[in-house]
DRENPA-3360 file (N, C-alpha, C; in nm, 2 decimals, always signed):
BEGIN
1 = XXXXXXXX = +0.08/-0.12/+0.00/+0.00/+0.00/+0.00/+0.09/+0.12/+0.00 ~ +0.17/+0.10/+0.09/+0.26/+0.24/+0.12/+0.36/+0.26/+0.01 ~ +0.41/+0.18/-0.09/+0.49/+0.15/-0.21/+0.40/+0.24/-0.37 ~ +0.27/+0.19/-0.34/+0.17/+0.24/-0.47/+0.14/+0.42/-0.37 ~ +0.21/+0.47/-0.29/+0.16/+0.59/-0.21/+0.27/+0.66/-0.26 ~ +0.38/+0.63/-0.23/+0.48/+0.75/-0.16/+0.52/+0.81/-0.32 ~ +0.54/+0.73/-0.40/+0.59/+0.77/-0.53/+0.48/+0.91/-0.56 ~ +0.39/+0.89/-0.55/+0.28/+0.99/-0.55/+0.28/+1.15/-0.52;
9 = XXXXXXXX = +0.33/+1.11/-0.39/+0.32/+1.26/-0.29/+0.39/+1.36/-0.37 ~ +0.37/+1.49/-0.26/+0.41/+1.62/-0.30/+0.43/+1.67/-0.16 ~ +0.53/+1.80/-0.17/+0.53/+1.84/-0.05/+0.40/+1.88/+0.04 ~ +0.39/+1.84/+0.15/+0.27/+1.91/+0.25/+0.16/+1.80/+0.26 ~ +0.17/+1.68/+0.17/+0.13/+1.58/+0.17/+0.12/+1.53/+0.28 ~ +0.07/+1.42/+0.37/+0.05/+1.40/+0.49/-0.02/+1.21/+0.50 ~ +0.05/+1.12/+0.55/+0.02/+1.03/+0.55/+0.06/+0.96/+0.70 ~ -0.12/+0.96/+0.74/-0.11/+0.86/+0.89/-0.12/+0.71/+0.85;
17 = XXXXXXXX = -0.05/+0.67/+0.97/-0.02/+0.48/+0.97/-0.11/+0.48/+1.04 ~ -0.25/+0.42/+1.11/-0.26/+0.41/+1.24/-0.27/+0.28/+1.26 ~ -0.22/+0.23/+1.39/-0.21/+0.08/+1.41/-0.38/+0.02/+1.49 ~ -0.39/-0.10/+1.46/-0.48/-0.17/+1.56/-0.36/-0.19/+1.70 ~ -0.42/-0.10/+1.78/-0.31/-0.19/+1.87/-0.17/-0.17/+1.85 ~ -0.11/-0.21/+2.01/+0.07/-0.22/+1.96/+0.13/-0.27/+1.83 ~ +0.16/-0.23/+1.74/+0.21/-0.34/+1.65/+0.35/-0.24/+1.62 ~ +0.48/-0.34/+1.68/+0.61/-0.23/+1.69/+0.63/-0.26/+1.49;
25 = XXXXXXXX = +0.59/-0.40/+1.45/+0.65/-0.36/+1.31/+0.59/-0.28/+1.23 ~ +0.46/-0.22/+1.28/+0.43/-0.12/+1.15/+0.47/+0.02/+1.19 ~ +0.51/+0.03/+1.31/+0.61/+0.13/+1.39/+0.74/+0.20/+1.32 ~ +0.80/+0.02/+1.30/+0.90/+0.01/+1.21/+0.90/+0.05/+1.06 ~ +0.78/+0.04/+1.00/+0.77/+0.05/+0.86/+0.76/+0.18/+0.82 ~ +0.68/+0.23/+0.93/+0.61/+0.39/+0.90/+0.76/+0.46/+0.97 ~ +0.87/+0.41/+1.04/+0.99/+0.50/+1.04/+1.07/+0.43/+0.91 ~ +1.08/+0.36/+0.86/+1.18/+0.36/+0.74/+1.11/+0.44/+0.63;
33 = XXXXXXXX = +0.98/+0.43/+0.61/+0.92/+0.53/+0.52/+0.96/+0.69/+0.49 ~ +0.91/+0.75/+0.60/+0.93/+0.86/+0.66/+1.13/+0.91/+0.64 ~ +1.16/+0.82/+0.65/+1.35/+0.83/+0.63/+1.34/+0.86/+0.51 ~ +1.29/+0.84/+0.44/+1.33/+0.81/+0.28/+1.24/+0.96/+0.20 ~ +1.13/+0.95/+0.29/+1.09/+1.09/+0.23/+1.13/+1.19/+0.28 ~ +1.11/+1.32/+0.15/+1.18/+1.43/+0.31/+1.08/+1.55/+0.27 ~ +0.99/+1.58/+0.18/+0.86/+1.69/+0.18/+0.74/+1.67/+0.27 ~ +0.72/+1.50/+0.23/+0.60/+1.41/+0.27/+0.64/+1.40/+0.40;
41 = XXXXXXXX = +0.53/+1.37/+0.42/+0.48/+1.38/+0.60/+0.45/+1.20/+0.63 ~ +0.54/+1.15/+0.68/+0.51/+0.96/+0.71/+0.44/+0.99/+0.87 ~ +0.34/+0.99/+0.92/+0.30/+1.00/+1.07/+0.24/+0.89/+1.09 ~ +0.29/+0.81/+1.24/+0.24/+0.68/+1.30/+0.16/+0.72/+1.44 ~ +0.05/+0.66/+1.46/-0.01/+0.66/+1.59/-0.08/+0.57/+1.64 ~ -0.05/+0.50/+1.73/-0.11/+0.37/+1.80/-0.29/+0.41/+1.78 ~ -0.30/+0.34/+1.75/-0.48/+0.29/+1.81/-0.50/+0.21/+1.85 ~ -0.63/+0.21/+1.89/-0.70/+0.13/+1.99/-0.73/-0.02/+1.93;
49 = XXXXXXXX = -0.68/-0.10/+2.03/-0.67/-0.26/+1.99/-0.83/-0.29/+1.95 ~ -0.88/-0.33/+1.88/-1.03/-0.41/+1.83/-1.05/-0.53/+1.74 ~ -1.10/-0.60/+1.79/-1.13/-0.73/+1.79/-1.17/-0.75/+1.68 ~ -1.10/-0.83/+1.57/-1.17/-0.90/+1.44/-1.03/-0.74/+1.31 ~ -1.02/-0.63/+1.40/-0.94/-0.57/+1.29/-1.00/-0.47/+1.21 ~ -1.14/-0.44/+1.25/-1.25/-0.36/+1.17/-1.20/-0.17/+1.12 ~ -1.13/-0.17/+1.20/-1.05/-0.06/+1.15/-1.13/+0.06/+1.16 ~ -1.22/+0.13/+1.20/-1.33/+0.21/+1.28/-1.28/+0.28/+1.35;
57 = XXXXXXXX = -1.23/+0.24/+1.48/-1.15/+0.33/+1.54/-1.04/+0.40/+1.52 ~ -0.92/+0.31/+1.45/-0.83/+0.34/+1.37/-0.80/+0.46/+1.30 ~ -0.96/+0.45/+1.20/-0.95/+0.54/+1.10/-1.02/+0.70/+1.17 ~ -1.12/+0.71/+1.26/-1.17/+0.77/+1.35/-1.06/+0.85/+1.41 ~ -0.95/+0.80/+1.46/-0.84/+0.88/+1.52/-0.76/+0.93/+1.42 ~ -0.73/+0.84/+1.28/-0.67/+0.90/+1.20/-0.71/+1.08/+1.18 ~ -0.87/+1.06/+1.12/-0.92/+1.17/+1.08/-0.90/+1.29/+1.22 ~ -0.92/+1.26/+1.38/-0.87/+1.35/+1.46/-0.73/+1.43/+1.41;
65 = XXXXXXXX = -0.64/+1.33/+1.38/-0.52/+1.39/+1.40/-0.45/+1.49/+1.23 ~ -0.52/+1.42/+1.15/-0.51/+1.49/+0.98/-0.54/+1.65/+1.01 ~ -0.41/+1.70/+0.92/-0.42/+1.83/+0.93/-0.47/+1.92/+0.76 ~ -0.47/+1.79/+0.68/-0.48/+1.85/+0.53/-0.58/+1.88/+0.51 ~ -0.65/+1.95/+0.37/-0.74/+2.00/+0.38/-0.83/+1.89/+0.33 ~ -0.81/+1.80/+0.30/-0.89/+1.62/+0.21/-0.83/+1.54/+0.29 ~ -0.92/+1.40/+0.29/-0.90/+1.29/+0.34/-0.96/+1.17/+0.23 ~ -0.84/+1.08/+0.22/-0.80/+0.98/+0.14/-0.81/+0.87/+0.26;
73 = XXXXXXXX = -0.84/+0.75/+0.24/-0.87/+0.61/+0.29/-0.83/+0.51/+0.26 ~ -0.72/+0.42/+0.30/-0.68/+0.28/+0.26/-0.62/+0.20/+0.34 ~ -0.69/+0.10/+0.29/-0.66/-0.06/+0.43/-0.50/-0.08/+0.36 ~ -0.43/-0.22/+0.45/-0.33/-0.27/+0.40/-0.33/-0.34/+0.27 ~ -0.45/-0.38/+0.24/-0.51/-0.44/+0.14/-0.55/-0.36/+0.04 ~ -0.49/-0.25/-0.01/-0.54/-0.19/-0.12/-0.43/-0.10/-0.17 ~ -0.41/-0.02/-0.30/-0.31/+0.01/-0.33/-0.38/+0.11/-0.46 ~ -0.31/+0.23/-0.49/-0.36/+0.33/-0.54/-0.28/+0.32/-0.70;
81 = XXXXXXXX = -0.35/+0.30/-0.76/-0.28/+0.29/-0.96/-0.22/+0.42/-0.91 ~ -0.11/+0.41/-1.08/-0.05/+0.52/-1.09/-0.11/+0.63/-1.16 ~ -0.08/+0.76/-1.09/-0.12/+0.85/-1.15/-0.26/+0.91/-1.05 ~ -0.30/+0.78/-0.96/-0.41/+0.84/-0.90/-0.41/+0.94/-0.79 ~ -0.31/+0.98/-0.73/-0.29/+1.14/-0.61/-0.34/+1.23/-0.75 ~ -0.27/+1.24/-0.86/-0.30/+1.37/-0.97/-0.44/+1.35/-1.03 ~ -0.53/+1.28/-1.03/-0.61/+1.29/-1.04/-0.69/+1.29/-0.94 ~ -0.69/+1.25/-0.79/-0.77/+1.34/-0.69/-0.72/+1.45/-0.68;
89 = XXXXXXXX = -0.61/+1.51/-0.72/-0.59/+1.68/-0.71/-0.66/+1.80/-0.83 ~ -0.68/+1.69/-0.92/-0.77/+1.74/-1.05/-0.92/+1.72/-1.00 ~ -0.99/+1.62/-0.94/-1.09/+1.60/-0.89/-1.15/+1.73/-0.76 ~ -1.05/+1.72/-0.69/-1.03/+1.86/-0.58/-1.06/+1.97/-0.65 ~ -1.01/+2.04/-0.76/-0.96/+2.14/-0.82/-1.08/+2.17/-0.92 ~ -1.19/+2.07/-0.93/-1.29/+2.04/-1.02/-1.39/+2.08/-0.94 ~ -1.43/+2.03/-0.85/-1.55/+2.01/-0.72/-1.48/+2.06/-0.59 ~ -1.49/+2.15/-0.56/-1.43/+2.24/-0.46/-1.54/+2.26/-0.36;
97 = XXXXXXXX = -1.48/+2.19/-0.22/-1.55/+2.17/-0.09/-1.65/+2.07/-0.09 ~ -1.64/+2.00/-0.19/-1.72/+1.86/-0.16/-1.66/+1.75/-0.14 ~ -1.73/+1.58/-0.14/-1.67/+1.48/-0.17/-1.70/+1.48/-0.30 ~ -1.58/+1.39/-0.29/-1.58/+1.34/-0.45/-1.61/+1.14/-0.46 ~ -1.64/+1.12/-0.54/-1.64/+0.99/-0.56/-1.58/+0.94/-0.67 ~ -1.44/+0.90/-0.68/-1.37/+0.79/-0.77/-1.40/+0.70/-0.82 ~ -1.33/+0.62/-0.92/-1.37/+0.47/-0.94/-1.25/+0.36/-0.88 ~ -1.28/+0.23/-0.85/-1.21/+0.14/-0.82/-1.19/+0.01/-0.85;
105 = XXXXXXXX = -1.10/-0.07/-0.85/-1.16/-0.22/-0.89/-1.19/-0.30/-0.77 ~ -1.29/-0.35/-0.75/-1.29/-0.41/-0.64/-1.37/-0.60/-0.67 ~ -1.28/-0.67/-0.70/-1.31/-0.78/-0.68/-1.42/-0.85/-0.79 ~ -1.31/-0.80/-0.93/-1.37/-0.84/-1.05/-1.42/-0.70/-1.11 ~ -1.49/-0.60/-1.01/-1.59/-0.54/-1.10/-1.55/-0.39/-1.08 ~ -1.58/-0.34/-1.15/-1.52/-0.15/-1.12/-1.61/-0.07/-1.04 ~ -1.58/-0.04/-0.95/-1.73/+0.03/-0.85/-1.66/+0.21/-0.89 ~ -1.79/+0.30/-0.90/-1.91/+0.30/-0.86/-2.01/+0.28/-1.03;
113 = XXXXXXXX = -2.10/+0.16/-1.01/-2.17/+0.15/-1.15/-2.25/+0.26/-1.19 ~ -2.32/+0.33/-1.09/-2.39/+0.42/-1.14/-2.35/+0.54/-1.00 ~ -2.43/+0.65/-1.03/-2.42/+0.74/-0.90/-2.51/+0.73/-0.81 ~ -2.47/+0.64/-0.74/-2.58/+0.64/-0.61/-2.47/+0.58/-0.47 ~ -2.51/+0.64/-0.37/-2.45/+0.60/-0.27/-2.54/+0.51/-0.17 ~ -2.45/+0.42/-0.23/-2.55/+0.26/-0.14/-2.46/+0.16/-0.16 ~ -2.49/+0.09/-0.05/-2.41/-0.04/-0.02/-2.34/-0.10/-0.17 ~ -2.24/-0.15/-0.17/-2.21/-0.26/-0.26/-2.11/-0.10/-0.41;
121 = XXXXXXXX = -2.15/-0.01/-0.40/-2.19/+0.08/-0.48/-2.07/+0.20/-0.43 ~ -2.01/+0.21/-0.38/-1.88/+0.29/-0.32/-1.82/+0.24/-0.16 ~ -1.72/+0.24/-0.17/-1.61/+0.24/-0.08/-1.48/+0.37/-0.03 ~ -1.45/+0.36/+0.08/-1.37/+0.44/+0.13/-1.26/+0.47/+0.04 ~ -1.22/+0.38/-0.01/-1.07/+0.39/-0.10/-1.11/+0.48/-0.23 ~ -1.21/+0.49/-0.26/-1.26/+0.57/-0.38/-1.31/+0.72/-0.35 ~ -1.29/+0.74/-0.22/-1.39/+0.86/-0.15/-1.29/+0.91/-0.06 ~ -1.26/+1.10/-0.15/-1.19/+1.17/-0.14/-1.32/+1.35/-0.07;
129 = XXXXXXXX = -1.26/+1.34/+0.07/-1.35/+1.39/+0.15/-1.29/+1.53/+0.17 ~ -1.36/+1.65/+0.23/-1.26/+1.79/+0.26/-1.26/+1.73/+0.43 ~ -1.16/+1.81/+0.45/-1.14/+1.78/+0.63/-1.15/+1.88/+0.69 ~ -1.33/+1.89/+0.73/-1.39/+2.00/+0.81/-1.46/+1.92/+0.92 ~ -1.42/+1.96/+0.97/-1.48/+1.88/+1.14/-1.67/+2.01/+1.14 ~ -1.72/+1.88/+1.16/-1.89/+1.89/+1.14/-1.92/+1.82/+1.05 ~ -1.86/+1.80/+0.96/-1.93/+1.74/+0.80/-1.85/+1.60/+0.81 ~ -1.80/+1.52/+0.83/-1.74/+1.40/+0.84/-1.81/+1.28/+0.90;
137 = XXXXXXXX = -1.85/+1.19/+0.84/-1.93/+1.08/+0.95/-1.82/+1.04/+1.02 ~ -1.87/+0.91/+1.10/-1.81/+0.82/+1.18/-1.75/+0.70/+1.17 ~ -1.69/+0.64/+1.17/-1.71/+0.47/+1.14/-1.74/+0.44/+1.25 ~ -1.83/+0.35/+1.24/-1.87/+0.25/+1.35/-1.78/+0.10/+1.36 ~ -1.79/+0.05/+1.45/-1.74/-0.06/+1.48/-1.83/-0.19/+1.38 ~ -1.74/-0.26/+1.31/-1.82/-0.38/+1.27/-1.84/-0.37/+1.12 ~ -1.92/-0.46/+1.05/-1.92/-0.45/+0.91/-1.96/-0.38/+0.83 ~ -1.95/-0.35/+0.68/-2.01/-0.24/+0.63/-1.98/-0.12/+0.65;
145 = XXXXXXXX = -1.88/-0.10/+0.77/-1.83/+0.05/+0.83/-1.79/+0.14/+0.68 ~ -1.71/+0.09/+0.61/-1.67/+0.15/+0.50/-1.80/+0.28/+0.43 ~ -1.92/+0.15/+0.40/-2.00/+0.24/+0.34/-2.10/+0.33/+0.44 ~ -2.09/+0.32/+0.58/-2.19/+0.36/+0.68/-2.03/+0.51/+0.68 ~ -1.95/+0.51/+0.69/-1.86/+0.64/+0.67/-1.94/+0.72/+0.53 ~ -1.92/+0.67/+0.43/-1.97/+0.76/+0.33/-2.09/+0.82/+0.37 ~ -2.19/+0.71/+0.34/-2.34/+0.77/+0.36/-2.31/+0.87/+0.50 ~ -2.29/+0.82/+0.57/-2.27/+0.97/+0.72/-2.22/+1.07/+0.68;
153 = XXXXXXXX = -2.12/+1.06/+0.57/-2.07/+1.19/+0.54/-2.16/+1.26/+0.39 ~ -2.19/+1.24/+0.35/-2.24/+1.28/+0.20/-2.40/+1.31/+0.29 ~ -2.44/+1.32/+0.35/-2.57/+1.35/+0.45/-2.53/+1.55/+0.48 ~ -2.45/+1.52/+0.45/-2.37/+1.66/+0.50/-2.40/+1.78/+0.42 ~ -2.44/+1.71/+0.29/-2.40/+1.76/+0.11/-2.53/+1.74/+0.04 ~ -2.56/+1.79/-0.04/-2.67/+1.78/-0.13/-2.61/+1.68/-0.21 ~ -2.69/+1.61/-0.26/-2.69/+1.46/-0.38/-2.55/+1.51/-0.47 ~ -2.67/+1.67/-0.52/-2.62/+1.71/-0.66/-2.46/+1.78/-0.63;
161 = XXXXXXXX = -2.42/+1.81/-0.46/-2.24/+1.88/-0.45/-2.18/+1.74/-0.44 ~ -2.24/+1.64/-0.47/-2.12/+1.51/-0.52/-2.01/+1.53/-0.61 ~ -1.92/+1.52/-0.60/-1.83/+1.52/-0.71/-1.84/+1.38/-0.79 ~ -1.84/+1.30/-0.89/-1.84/+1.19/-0.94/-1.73/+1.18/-1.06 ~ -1.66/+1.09/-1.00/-1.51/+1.11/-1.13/-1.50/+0.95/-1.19 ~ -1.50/+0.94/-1.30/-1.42/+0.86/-1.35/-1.30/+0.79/-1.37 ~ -1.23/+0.85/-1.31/-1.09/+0.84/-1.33/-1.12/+0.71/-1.18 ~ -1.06/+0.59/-1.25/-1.03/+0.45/-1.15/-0.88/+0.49/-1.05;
169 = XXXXXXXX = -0.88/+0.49/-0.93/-0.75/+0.53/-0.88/-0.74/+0.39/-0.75 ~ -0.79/+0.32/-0.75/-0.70/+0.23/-0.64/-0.78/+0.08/-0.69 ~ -0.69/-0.04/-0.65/-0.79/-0.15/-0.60/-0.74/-0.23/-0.52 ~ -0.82/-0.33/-0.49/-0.78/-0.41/-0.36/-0.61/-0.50/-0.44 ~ -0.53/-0.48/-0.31/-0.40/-0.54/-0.39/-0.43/-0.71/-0.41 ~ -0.54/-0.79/-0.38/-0.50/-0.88/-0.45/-0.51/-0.90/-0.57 ~ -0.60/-0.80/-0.67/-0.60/-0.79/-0.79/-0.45/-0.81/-0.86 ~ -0.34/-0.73/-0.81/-0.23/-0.73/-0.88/-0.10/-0.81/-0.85;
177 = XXX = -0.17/-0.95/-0.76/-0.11/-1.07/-0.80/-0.06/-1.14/-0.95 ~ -0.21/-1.12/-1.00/-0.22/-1.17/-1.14/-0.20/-1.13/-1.20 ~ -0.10/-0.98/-1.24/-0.05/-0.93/-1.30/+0.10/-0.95/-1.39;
% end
């Protein structure tokens, strides 16, 4: 994940690790990172241990501590095509103070098929947010959190200040096994 990222950045760029729990080797990973960049921002912060790995809290503390003005979302399990930071900066630059909604591959099929925000139908990895504390949903603990963050946030926004982009920018890394 962190390999399909860094090449990307720009300065002022900002990228939190947050752990489930102690975990000293992603500790480790997010400081050799950070060595290697020197505009980009590599930031690690423990989170809260939870059961099964649901990543809710994780990402919850993440968004506390983010200083940029967007927020970008990715598990260890996903990884962003090339080219896709410059096209959420063109998507930004397009739709100003909204979210936006990307496209992605996820597991055979390219989401989002049409524009609607509903289950099955967008994911966090595709959903480039502004970072204004009031307008941000939550994640909750447990399944589905992914799309229960969107819909909480796009509640925020009229249907019509969706951004909706075409441009495909991440998918889950087992796709590019078979490559």
């Amino acid at each position: 994940t962190l390999d399909s990222v860094v090449g990307q950045l720009r300065g002022g760029d900002e990228v939190w690790i947050v752990s489930d729990g102690p975990r000293p080797e992603a500790l480790k990973v997010a400081q050799r990172y950070a060595a290697k960049l020197g505009g980009a921002l590599i930031r690690f912060a423990e989170g809260p241990a939870t059961p099964g790995g649901v990543g809710g809290p994780q990402r919850n503390l993440g968004m506390r501590l983010s200083t940029g003005s967007h927020l970008l979302f990715m598990d260890d399990d996903d990884v962003y095509l090339p080219g896709a930071l410059d096209a959420v900066r063109r998507g930004i630059a397009a739709h100003r103070g909204v979210p936006i909604l990307f496209r992605m591959r996820h597991r055979g099929a390219v989401l989002w098929t049409d524009r609607q925000v509903r289950l099955g139908n967008v994911s966090t990895q595709m959903f480039c947010v502004p970072n204004v504390a009031g307008k941000l949903g939550v994640w909750p603990a447990g399944s589905e959190n992914d799309f229960a963050f969107v819909r909480d946030t796009v509640r925020h926004y009229t249907l019509d200040g969706i951004g909706w982009r075409d441009d495909i920018i991440a998918e889950l890394a087992e796709h590019r096994a078979g490559r």
